[in-house]
C-alpha positions, 0 to 999 in steps of 0.5 A: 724766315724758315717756310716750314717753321709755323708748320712745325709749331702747328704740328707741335700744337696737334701732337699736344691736343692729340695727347690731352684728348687721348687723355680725356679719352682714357678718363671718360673711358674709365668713368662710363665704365664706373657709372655704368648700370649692371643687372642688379641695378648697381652701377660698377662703381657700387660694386668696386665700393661694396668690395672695398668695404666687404675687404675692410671688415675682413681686415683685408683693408690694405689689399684693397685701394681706397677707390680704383686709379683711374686716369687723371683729368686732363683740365685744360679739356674741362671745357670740351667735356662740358660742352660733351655733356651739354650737347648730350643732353640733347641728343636723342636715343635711337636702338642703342645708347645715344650718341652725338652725330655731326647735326647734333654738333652743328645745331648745339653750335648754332644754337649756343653760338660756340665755334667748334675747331674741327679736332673738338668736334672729333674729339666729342664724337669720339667721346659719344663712341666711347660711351655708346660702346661702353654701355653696349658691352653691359647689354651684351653681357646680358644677351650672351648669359645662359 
């Protein structure tokens, strides 16, 4: 037997879970900036819709798509979405939008009884990083008008 075969099979495994969480990534990315509250209170998804409709009465319905393209879902990352917006719901806000932290991860776990593999852990981090920034980028715009 190959002593590199399992190897190779797990490397072909993390390049598949790399690529569905990039995916996952992407989609959040693009619904934290969708949902996200502007200086009137309107999230960016309003706005995308009130431009959609100000377009249609105008006859200009074409140029405008009937909701913006976003990435597509990554389904067989449903689960570690839910357990993102389950362990979100509990972490608490500091001076910036909140984000989960590894003591967040391991009281969610110990408290619901899921086992985290270390690349889902990662991957929920990396999803609360998304979203902090996310949301930072509209408090900075605020910041920075004159």
């Amino acid at each position: 037997m190959d002593p590199g075969a399992g190897r190779r099979r797990g490397q072909r495994a993390g390049k598949f879970r790399a690529r569905l969480a990039e995916e996952l990534i992407a989609w959040a990315g693009h619904q934290f900036r969708q949902s996200r509250r502007l200086a009137d209170g309107a999230t960016e998804g309003d706005h995308g819709e009130a431009r959609r409709r100000v377009a249609a009465k105008l006859g200009r319905a074409k140029a405008a798509p009937a909701k913006p393209a976003g990435p597509a879902f990554p389904a067989t990352l449903r689960y570690v979405w839910e357990w993102f917006v389950e362990i979100m719901a509990g972490v608490a806000p500091g001076y910036g939008p909140a984000q989960p932290t590894w003591a967040d991860l391991r009281a969610w776990a110990d408290l619901t009884g899921e086992t985290l593999h270390p690349w889902e852990a990662r991957l929920i981090v990396r999803l609360g990083m998304v979203r902090a920034s996310t949301l930072a980028e509209v408090a900075e715009a605020e910041r920075n008008k004159p």
